[in-house]
Each structure stands twice: as structure tokens, then as C-alpha cells.
C-alpha positions as CSV (number, residue, x, y, z in Angstrom):
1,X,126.7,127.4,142.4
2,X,124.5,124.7,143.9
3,X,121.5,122.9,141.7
4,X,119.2,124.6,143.4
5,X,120.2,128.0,142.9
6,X,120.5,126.8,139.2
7,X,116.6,126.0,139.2
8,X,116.0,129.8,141.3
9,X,118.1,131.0,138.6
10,X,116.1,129.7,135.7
11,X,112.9,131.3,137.1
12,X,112.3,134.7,136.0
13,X,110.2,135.2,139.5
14,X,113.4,133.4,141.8
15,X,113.9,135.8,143.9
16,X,110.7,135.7,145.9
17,X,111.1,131.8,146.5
18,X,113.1,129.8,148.9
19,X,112.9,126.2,147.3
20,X,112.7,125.1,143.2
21,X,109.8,124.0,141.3
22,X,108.4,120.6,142.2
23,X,109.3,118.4,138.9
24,X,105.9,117.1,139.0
25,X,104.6,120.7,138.9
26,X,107.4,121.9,136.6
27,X,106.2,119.6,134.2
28,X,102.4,120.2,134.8
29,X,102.5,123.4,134.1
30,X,105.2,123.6,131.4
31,X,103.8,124.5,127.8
32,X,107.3,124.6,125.7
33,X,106.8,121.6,123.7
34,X,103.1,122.9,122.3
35,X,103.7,126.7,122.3
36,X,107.0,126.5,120.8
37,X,105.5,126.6,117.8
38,X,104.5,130.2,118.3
39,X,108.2,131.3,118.1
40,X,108.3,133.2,114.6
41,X,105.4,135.0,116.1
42,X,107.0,135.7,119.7
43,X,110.1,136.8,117.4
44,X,108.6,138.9,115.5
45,X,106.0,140.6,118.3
46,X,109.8,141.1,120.4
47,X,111.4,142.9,117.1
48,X,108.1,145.4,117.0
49,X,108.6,146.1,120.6
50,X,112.3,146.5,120.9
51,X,112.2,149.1,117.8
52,X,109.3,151.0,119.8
53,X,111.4,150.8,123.1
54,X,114.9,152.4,121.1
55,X,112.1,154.9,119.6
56,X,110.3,156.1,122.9
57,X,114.2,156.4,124.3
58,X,113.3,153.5,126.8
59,X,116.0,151.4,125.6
60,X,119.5,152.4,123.4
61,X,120.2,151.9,119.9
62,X,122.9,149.8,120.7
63,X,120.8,147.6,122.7
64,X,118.2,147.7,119.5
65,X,120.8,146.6,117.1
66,X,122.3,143.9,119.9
67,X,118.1,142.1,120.2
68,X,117.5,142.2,116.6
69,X,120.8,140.8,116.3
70,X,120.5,138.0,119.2
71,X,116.9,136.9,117.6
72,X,118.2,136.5,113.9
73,X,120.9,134.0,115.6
74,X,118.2,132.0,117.5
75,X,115.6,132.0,113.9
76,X,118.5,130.7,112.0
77,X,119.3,128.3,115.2
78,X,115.4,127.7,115.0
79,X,115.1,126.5,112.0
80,X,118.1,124.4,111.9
81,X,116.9,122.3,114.9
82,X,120.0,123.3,116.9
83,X,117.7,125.7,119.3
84,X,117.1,123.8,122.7
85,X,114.2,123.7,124.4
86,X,114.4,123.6,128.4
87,X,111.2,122.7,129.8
88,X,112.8,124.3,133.6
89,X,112.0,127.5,131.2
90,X,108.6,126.5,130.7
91,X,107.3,128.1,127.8
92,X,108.1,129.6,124.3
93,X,108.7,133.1,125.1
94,X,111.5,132.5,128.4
95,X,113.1,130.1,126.3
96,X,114.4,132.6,124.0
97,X,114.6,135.3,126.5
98,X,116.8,133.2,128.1
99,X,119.0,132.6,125.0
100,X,119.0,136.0,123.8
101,X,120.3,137.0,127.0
102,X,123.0,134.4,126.7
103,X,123.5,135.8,123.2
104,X,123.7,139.8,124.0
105,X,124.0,140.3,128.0
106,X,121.5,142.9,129.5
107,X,120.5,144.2,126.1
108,X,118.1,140.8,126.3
109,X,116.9,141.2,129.6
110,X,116.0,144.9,128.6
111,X,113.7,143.6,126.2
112,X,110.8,142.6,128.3
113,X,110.5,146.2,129.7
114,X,106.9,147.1,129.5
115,X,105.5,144.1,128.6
116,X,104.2,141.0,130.5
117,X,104.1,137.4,129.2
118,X,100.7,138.0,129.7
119,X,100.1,140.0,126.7
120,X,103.3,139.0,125.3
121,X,101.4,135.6,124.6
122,X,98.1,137.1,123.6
123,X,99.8,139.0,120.9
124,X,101.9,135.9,119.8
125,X,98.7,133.5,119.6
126,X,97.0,136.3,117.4
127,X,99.7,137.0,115.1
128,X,99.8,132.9,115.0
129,X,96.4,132.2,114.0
130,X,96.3,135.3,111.8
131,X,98.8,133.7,109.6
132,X,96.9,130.3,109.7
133,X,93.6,132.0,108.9
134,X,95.5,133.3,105.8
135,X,96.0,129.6,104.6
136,X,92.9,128.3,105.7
137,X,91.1,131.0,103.1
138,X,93.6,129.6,100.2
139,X,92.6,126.2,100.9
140,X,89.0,127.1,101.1
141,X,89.7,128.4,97.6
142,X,91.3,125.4,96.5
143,X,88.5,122.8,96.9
144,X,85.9,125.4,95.9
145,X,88.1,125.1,92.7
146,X,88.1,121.2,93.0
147,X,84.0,121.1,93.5
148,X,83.6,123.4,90.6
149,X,85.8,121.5,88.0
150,X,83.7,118.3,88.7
151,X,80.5,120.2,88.1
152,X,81.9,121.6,85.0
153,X,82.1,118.2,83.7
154,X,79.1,117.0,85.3
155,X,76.1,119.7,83.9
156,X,74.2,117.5,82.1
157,X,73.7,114.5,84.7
158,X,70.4,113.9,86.1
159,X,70.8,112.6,89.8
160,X,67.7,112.0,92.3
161,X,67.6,115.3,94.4
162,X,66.3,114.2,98.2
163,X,64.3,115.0,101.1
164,X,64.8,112.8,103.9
165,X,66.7,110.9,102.0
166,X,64.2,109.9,100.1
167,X,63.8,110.7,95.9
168,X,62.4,113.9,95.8
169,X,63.2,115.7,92.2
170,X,65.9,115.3,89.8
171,X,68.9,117.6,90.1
172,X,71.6,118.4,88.5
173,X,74.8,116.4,89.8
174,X,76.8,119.8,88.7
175,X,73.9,121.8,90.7
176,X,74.4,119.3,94.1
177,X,78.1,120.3,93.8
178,X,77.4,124.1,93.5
179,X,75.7,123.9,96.7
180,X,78.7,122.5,98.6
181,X,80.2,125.4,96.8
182,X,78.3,128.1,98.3
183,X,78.8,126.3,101.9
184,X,82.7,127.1,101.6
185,X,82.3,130.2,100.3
186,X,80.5,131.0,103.6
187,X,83.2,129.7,105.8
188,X,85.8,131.5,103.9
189,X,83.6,134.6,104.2
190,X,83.3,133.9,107.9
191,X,86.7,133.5,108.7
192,X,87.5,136.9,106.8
193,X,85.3,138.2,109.5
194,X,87.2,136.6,112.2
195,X,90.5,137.8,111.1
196,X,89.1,141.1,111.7
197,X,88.6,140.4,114.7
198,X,92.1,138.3,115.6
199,X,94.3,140.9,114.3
200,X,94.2,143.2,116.8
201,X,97.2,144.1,119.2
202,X,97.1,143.5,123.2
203,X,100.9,144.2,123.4
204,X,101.7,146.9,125.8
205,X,98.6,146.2,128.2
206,X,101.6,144.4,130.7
207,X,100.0,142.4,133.0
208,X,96.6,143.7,133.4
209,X,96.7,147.4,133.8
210,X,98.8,149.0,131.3
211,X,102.7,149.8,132.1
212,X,104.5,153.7,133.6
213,X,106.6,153.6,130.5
214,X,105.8,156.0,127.4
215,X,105.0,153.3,125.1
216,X,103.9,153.8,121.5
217,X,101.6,150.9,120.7
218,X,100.2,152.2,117.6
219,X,103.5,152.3,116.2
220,X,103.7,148.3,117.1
221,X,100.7,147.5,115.7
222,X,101.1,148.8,112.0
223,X,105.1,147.0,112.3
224,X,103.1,143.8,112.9
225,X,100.3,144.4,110.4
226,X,97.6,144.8,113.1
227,X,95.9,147.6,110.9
228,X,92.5,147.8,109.6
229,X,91.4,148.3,105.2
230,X,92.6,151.9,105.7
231,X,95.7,151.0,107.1
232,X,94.3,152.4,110.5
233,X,96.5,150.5,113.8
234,X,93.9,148.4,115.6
235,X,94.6,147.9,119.4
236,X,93.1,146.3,122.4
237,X,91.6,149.8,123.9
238,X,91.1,147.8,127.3
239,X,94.4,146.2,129.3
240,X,92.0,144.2,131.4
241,X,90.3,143.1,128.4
242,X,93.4,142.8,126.1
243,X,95.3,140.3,128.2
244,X,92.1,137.7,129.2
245,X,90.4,137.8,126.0
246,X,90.1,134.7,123.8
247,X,86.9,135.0,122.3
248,X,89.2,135.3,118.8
249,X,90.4,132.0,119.6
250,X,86.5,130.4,120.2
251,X,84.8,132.2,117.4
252,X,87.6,131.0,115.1
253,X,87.2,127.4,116.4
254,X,83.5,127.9,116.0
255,X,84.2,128.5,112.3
256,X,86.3,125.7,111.9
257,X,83.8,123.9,113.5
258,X,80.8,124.9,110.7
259,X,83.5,124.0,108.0
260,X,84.1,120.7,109.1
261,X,80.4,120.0,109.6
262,X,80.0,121.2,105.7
263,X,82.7,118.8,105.4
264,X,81.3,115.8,107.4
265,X,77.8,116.5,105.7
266,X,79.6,115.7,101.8
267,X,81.6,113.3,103.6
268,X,77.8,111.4,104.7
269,X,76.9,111.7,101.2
270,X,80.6,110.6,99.2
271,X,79.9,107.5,101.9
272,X,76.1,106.6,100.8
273,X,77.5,107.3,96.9
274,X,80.1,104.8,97.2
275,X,78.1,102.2,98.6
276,X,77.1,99.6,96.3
277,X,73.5,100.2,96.9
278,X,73.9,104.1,95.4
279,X,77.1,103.1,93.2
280,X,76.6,107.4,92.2
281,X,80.5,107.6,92.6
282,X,83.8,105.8,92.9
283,X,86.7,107.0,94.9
284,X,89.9,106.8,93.7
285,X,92.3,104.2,95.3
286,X,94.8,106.6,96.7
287,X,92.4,107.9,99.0
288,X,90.4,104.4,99.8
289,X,91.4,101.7,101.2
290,X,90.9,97.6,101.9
291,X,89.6,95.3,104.2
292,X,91.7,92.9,106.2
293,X,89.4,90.0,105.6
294,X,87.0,90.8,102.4
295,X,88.8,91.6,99.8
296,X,86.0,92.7,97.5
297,X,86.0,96.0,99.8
298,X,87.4,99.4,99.1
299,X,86.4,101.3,102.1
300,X,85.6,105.3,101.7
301,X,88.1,106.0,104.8
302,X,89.3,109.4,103.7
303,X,85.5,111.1,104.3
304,X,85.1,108.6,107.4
305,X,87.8,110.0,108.9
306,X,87.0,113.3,108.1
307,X,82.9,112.8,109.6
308,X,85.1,111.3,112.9
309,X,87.3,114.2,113.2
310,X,84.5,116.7,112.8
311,X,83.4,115.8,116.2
312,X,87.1,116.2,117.5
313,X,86.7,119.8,116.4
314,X,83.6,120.5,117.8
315,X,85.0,118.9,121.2
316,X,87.8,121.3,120.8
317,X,85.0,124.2,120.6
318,X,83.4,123.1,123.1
319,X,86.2,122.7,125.4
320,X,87.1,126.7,125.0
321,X,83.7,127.5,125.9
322,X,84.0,126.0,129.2
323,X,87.6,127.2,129.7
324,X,86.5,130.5,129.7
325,X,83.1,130.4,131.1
326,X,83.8,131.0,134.9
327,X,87.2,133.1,134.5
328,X,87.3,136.3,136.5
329,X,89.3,139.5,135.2
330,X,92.0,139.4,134.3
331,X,95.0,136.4,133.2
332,X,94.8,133.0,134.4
333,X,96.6,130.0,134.4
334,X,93.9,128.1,132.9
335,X,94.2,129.8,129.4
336,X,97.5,128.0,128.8
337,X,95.1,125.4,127.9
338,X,94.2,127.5,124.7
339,X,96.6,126.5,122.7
340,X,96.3,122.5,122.3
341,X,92.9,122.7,121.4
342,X,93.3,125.6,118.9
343,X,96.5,124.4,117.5
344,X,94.8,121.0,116.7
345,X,91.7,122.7,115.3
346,X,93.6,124.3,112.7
347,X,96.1,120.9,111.8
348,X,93.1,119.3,111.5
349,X,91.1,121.7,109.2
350,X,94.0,123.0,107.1
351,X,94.9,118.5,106.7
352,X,91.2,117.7,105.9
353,X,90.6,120.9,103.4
354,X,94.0,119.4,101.7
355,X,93.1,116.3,101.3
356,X,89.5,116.6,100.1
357,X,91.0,118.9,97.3
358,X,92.5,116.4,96.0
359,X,90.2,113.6,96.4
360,X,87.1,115.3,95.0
361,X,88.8,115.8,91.8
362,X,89.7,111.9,91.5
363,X,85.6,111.3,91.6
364,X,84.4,109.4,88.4
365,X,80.9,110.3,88.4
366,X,78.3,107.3,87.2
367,X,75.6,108.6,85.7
368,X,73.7,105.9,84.4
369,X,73.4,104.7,88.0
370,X,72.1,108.2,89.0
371,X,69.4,108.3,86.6
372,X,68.5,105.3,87.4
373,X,68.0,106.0,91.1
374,X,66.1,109.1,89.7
375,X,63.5,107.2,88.2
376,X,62.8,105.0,91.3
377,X,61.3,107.4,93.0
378,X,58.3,109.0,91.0
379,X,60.8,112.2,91.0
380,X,58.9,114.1,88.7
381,X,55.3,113.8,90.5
382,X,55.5,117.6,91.0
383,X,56.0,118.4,87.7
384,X,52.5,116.9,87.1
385,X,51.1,118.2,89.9
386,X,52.5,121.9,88.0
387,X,51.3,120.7,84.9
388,X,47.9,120.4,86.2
389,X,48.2,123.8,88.0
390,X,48.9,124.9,84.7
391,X,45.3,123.8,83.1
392,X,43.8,125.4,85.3
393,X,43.3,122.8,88.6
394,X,44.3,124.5,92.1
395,X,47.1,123.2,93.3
396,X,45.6,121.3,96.6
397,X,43.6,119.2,94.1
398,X,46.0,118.9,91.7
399,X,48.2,117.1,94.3
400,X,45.2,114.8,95.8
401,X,45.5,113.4,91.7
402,X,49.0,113.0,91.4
403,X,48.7,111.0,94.7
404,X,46.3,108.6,92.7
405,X,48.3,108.5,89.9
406,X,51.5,107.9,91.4
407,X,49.7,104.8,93.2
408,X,48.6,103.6,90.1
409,X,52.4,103.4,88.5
410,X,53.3,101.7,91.8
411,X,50.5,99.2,91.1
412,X,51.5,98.8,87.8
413,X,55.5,99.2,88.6
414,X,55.7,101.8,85.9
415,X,57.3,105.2,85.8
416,X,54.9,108.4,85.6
417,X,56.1,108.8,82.4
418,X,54.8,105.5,81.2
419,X,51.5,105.5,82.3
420,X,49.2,105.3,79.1
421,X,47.5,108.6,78.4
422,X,44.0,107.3,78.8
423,X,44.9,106.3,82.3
424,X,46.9,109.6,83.0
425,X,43.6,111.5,81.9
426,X,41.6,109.9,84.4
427,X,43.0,111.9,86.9
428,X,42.3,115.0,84.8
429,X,40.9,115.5,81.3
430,X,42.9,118.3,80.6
431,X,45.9,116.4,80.3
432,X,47.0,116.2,76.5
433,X,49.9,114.5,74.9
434,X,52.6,116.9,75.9
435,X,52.6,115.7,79.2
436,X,55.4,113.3,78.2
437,X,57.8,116.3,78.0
438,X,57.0,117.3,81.3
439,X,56.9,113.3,82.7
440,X,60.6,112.9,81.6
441,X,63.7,113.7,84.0
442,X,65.1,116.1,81.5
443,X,62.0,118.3,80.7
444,X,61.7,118.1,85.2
445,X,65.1,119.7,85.1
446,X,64.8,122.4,81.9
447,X,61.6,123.5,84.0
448,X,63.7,125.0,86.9
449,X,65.4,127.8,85.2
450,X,64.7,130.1,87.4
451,X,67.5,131.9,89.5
452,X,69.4,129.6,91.8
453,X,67.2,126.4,90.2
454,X,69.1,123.3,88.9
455,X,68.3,123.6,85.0
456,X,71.8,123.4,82.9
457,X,70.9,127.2,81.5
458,X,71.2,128.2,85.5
459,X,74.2,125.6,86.6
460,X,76.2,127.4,83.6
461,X,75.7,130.7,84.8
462,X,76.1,130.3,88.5
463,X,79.6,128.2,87.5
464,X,80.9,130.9,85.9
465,X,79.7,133.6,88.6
466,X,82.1,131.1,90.9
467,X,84.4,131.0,88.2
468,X,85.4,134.8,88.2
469,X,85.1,135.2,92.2
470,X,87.8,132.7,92.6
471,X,90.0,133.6,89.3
């Protein structure tokens, strides 16, 4: 047999053609060495629709037990690196046809029957990401877990709270963490939502309009888990639809995306900590490192990286979004292109959630520094203006003298708090001596015990509402 014909032969269209691939084009358009990392799910989608084919008669029992068979020998080759992967058979799924037909005779070529690659590989990029969604929740668990054993230790210290990055309040350091908190616990809800969504079964839509042969695709669906919370077989109702859809794989990059920006907005503020002009924080050294030329430096690289590679992920979003954007009904070539982006979206997340587990824990919080910071900033200047409200002053007015008498403690460079009371009652003579309580950061944060406010009463109570959701 000539080369040539061994290049027809390796084609699963060769028939129709007179010449081979152009290598240029061959490797152009080859996805093997990214998509091969989709095997256990091609292997797994191929087992559900083998034991559908010997059900529905299509195919023998003997050819049944010969595929399941022929794929257990190319897992175990798999996974001992011994597989090879041709790049003449282009991608994941001809690959190991190819071998399982070298394994079992026509019992593998008898496998594809009522199927097309084109929904073979919409099925195997769902049951993919399903699984990785599945670890990305555990993960999202695991620095929830991280955030909320450093605000367990942390109830009790006073930190500036800011708008526009300028001192605004005092705040719990245990109630900033909370917040973060309540970020992740979004993104974890949201990608529940999308795994809805992703687990839904395209296999048996062929090429575009659905296949002559009796198949059973419910029964393929609940093999591969692709049920709903009643155990109810979810399945592409559309073949059109089924096999050009990848709004599962933008929505889940779009939630990837909001999780790494909650992760590049701590990763702003673990930066500014660190600095020696906050000096809120230090970073263990396992997860900073030095300069080449200053060595006084240990550099916050770990949340740089992370800020960097938040834009890599939104990139990858955005880069879907256009893929799609001027596709006509119904498979196209251009949605090989899927699966870089989306399999570096979720290496990147699953790598960052990983290692910010483990770094936030290493934090060794400074909380002289923070209070310090806190009193700055005339943080408490609304809890005079309240205090006024209280005596009786509206509020407009009561503001218009805390403006005066926060002047006056930057004339004087004094704290609120230690402004004499003679000179504190000249902006209202229904300020007594108790004021001091109220001037002070602690009394500022006892005030705000109210529901979802930063006093240590609340902070205890919403830790252990996080507490028992994520036991």
C-alpha cells in the first residue's frame, strides 16, 4: 500500500478524496494534543452509547462486550502513557476509534452508528467541564474555609474601613474577611447554576438533524448522570441546537471570570496591606518572593500574578463571545477553538483558588498598624454626626458641625476623640461627657450591631451562619 493511500486511509471521510491532507493543513486543523484530554469523557460518553445500541438491537451483544472491552484496554493504555497519539487522526475521539478498531475489528467501527463527532464532542466537552465544575465548588469551599479561620482569629481588630480608598469607618478585620466570604459563596452558587445548565445530553442529535436509527437517548443520559434533582434525563430537545451550542461553555467562563475578579479585587487589597506604607499584613515567604537587586524586598507575587491572570480569563471570555457571535446553524469548524480557551479558564481558576487557600491562611494580621491607620482618618466623624442626631439636631446640620469640628482636630492634629469637651460643645451644647464612648474606635464599632453591621456581637453570628453552611 502506497503512503498516500495510508494518509486516505487514516481519514474517516477518504473515500470522497483523491489526494492527502496538506501537512500544513493537517496540522492546522488538528486538535489531538489539547482535546486529548477529554478522553475519559469521550470513553465514557462511547460506553453509554454502545450499551444503548446492543439495547435498541442496533448493534449485538457480542459486539457490546468486544467495545467495552477494547476501551478498558485503551484507559489502562491511557493512563499508562503507552496510548499514542497520531495527529494524521486529528482529534481525541478518531484516535481511539481508530485503536479500538485495531483492538476489536468491525465491532469498533460499529460504534459510531448514530452518532456524529459533532455531538460526540458536545457531549464529551459537557461531561468534561461537569466534572471540573464539581472541583471548582470544593475549592470554592476550601478558601471560604481559609477566609473564615482568619476572621475567627481576627474579631476583635479594628481596621480603617474605606471609601475611595480613603478612611471612612472602622471595621472589623474579621467583618472585611466575611465579605470576601459572601463574594465566593456567590460564585459557588453561580456555578451550581451553570452545572444545570452544562449537564445536559446532545448525544444522539448526529450531525445536525437527528439519526433513522431507533435510539434511546434518555436511557444515555441517566447512564452518564445527565439527570435533573428528581433524577429526571435532561436532553438537548433540539439537534440543531444540541450540536452548535456553547453558551455552557461562555456562561461558565463568565463565572470564572466574576471569581477571578473577586480574586484580583483581595489580591489589590493583600498588595496595598503588604506595602510598607499599610504594613496591615505580612505574607508568608512560601508564597512571596525577592528582588534581584534590593534585597530588603519581599514582593507580594502570588496575588500579582493572580490580578495579571484575571485579565487572561476575561480575555478567554471574551474570545468565546466573538467565536460564536456570527456562527450560522448548525456545527462549525471554528468551535474547535472552544476548547483552549475553556481548558485554560478552568487550569487557571481551579490553580489560583488552590493556592490562595493556602496563602490566606499563612497571613499574620498586624493590628496595631491597623488601628493606627484607623485613627488617621477622623473614622469616627459619623458617629458624632449620630450622636448629634441623637440630641435632637437633624442630620443635615449635624453634619455641617462635625465638618467644623473635624477641621478643628486637623488644625490642632488631634483625633476627634481628643478634642477637649469645651471645644467639642461649641459645635453643639448638647454634647455631654459620654461623647468619648462614642469618639473611640471600639464604641464606633459596638454601635453597628445591627444585622449584616461589623460589631463583634454580629461578626460572631454571621461566622457561625458560614460555619454550618460549609460543615
Amino acid at each position: 500500500m502506497s503512503t498516500n493511500q495510508l494518509d486516505k486511509k487514516s481519514q474517516a471521510w477518504s473515500a470522497l478524496f483523491s489526494e492527502p491532507m496538506n501537512d500544513l493543513v493537517k496540522r492546522y486543523t488538528s486538535s489531538v494534543f489539547f482535546d486529548k484530554r477529554l478522553w475519559q469523557a469521550d470513553i465514557a460518553g462511547s460506553l453509554a452509547h454502545a450499551d444503548m445500541l446492543a439495547a435498541q438491537k442496533i448493534i449485538s451483544s457480542e459486539d457490546l462486550a468486544s467495545i467495552q472491552k477494547g476501551l478498558a484496554q485503551i484507559s489502562i493504555e491511557i493512563e499508562a502513557g503507552s496510548f499514542e497519539w497520531k495527529l494524521d487522526l486529528e482529534d481525541v475521539h478518531l484516535n481511539i476509534e481508530a485503536r479500538l478498531t485495531t483492538l476489536v475489528g468491525d465491532a469498533g467501527k460499529r460504534l459510531h452508528t448514530g452518532r456524529s463527532r459533532n455531538d460526540q464532542v458536545a457531549t464529551d466537552v459537557r461531561l468534561w467541564l461537569r466534572g471540573e465544575i464539581d472541583l471548582i465548588g470544593d475549592l470554592l469551599t476550601n478558601l471560604q474555609k481559609a477566609l473564615l479561620t482568619i476572621a475567627q482569629k481576627n474579631v476583635d481588630v479594628i481596621m480603617p474601613g474605606f471609601t475611595h480608598l480613603q478612611v471612612a469607618q472602622p471595621v472589623s478585620f474579621a467583618h472585611h474577611m466575611l465579605a470576601y466570604i459572601e463574594m465566593f459563596k456567590r460564585d459557588a452558587e453561580r456555578m451550581q447554576d451553570v452545572r444545570r445548565r452544562v449537564n445536559v445530553l446532545p448525544l444522539g442529535a448526529a450531525a445536525l438533524a437527528g439519526t433513522s436509527y431507533p435510539l434511546d437517548r434518555e436511557r444515555v443520559a441517566k447512564a452518564l448522570g445527565m439527570v435533573d434533582a428528581q433524577g429526571v434525563p435532561q436532553v438537548c430537545q433540539n439537534s440543531l441546537d444540541a450540536v452548535s451550542d456553547r453558551d455552557f461553555a461562555i456562561e461558565f467562563t463568565a463565572a470564572a471570570s466574576l471569581t477571578m475578579i473577586h480574586i484580583s479585587r483581595m489580591s489589590e487589597e493583600l498588595i496595598l496591606w503588604m506595602s510598607q506604607n499599610f504594613g496591615f499584613i505580612r505574607i508568608a515567604d512560601g508564597f512571596t518572593t525577592g528582588s534581584s537587586i534590593m534585597p530588603q524586598k519581599k514582593n507580594p507575587d502570588v496575588p500579582e500574578l493572580a490580578r495579571g491572570k484575571t485579565g487572561r480569563v476575561v480575555g478567554h471570555l471574551m474570545g468565546l463571545i466573538t467565536l460564536m457571535k456570527a456562527q450560522p446553524l448548525a456545527y462549525n469548524k471554528d468551535n474547535q477553538e472552544d476548547k483552549e480557551p475553556l481548558f485554560d479558564t478552568v487550569d487557571t481558576l481551579k490553580d489560583t483558588l488552590r493556592i490562595f487557600a493556602d496563602m490566606v491562611v499563612s497571613i499574620t494580621v498586624q493590628p496595631e498598624a491597623m488601628e493606627r491607620a484607623a485613627l488617621k482618618g477622623y473614622a469616627t466623624a459619623t458617629d458624632l454626626a449620630d450622636y448629634m442626631v441623637k440630641k435632637g439636631l437633624p442630620f443635615r446640620d449635624a453634619h455641617e458641625a462635625v465638618a467644623h469640628a473635624v477641621k478643628a482636630a486637623m488644625q490642632h492634629q488631634v483625633d476627634l476623640s481628643e478634642l477637649p469637651l469645651n471645644v467639642l460643645q461649641g459645635f453643639n451644647a448638647k454634647i455631654e461627657k459620654d461623647v468619648y464612648d462614642v469618639l473611640s474606635l471600639r464604641g464606633s464599632l459596638n454601635a453597628r450591631n445591627t444585622l449584616g453591621g461589623t460589631a463583634p456581637a454580629q461578626v460572631q453570628l454571621q461566622i457561625a451562619r458560614h460555619l454550618a453552611r460549609l460543615a
